[in-house]
C-alpha positions, -999 to +999 in steps of 0.1 A: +000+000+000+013+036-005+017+063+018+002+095+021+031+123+024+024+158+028+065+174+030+073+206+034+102+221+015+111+254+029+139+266+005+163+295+018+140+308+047+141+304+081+177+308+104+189+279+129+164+292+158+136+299+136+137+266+120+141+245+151+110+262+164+093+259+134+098+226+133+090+218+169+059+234+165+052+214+137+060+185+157+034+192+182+007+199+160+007+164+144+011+150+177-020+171+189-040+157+157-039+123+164-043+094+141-033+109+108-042+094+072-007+110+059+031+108+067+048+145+076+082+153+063+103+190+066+130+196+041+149+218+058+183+237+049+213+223+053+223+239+085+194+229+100+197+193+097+216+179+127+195+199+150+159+196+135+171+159+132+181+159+173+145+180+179+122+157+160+140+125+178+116+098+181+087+118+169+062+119+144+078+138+121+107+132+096+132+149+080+147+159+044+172+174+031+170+198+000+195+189-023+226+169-021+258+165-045+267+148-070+299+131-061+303+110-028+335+130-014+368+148-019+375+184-033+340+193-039+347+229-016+306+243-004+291+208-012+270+184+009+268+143+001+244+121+006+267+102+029+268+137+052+228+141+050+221+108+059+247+108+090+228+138+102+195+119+109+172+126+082+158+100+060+150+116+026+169+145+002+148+162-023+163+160-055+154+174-091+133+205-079+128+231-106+147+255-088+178+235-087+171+225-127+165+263-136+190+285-115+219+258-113+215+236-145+210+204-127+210+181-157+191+147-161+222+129-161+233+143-130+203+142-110+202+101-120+237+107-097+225+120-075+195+095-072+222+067-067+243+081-045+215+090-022+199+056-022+234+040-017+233+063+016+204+051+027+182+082+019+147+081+004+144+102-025+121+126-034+121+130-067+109+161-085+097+161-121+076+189-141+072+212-172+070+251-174+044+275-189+064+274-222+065+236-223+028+231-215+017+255-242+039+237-266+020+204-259+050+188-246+045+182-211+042+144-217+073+142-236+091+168-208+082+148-174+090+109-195+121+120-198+129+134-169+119+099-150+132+078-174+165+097-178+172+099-134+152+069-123+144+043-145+179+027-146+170+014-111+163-016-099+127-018-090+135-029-052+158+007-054+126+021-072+105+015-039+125+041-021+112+068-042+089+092-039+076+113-071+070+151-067+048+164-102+053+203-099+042+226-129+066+250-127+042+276-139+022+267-105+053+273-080+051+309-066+031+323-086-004+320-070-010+300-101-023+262-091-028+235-118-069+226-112-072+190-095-085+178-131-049+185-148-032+178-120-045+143-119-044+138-157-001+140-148-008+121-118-019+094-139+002+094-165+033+094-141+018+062-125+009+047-160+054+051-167+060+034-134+036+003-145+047+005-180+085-002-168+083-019-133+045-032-135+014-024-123+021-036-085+049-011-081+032+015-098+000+012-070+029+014-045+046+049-054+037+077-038+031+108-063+030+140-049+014+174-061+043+204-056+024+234-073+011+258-046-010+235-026-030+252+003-055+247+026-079+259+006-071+237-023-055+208-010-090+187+002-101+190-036-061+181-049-059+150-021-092+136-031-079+127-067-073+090-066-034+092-083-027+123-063-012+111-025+001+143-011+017+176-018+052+190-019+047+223-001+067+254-004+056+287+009+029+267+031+049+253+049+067+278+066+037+282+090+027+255+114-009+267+112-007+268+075+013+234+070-012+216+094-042+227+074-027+209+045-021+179+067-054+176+082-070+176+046-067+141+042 
């Protein structure tokens, strides 16, 4: 059976302090909700993660990193492994996000690097995949996400497969107040899952977890989750409240 994951991802926001009580808050909050029908997950910077890791100790909530590089050690000067983000605590890495494709040229071939090394760490991936406003227009959003997943991930094993976690985020939807209606959103959902079971079969496929990462809220994320391929939401700007975050959570 798959999971339910609703992860933040708070980018470049929040100091040391403000993070650990962020994420302590966040913490709570689940705890005060009870049985939930989702998993919770904060991507966190890279400074946070050894003491966001030690806060959320034997809790509720887990923890990601957002980005990691693509070489396993040595003279790499400002970069962070997988080895290092997985000594610090936290279970999963987001890799592939459109920020990291667009502002640093994160290429397919080195994000299917970074997969491996992060799954030879130990890490869960989250693995991001989407097309921009240009892209969609063109009518080659199909043709833009297949290759993305086939070019990182579908080298892997399909045992190595089960440790990842698909994020679909229209990159015309991130930021922008812009949100993909539940109807197209699902349409990728579906065609995402309809890759997995054309290359791992039909079993695995009902087993991945695909998540929606185009400004999910509280507002529309009870309409998003209700959408039978759609099994959580990456969450940016949302997330850096508790209050906000947990309103996502809940709409399971």
């Amino acid at each position: 059976m798959r999971k339910n994951i609703v992860a933040g991802n708070w980018k470049m926001n929040t100091t040391v302090p403000e993070g650990i009580k962020l994420a302590q808050e966040v913490s709570q909050a689940v705890k005060a909700a009870g049985e939930l029908k989702c998993d919770v997950i904060v991507g966190v910077p890279f400074p946070h993660l050894v003491p966001v890791c030690q806060a959320l100790s034997g809790g509720p909530v887990a923890v990601a990193a957002e980005n990691c590089a693509d070489h396993d050690k040595g003279a790499y000067t400002g970069e962070v492994s997988a080895a290092m983000v997985a000594s610090t605590g936290a279970q999963y890495v987001i890799l592939g996000h459109s920020e990291r494709r667009g502002y640093y040229n994160e290429s397919i071939e080195m994000l299917k690097t970074k997969v491996d090394l992060a799954l030879a760490s130990g890490l869960r991936v989250i693995f991001c995949c989407g097309e921009s406003l240009e892209e969609r227009k063109a009518g080659t959003h199909f043709e833009v996400i297949k290759n993305e997943l086939v070019g990182s991930l579908f080298h892997l094993s399909a045992e190595a497969f089960g440790q990842v976690v698909i994020a679909y985020e229209p990159i015309w939807a991130i930021g922008t107040g812009e949100t993909a209606t539940a109807d197209q959103a699902e349409e990728i959902h579906a065609f995402i899952r309809q890759l997995v079971a054309e290359k791992y079969g039909a079993v695995v496929a009902n087993d991945t977890t695909i998540l929606y990462g185009g400004s999910c809220k509280p507002s529309n994320a009870p309409e998003l989750f209700a959408k039978p391929d759609i099994d959580g939401g990456l969450i940016g700007g949302a997330s850096l409240k508790a209050a906000d975050f947990m309103g996502i959570v809940t709409a399971f």
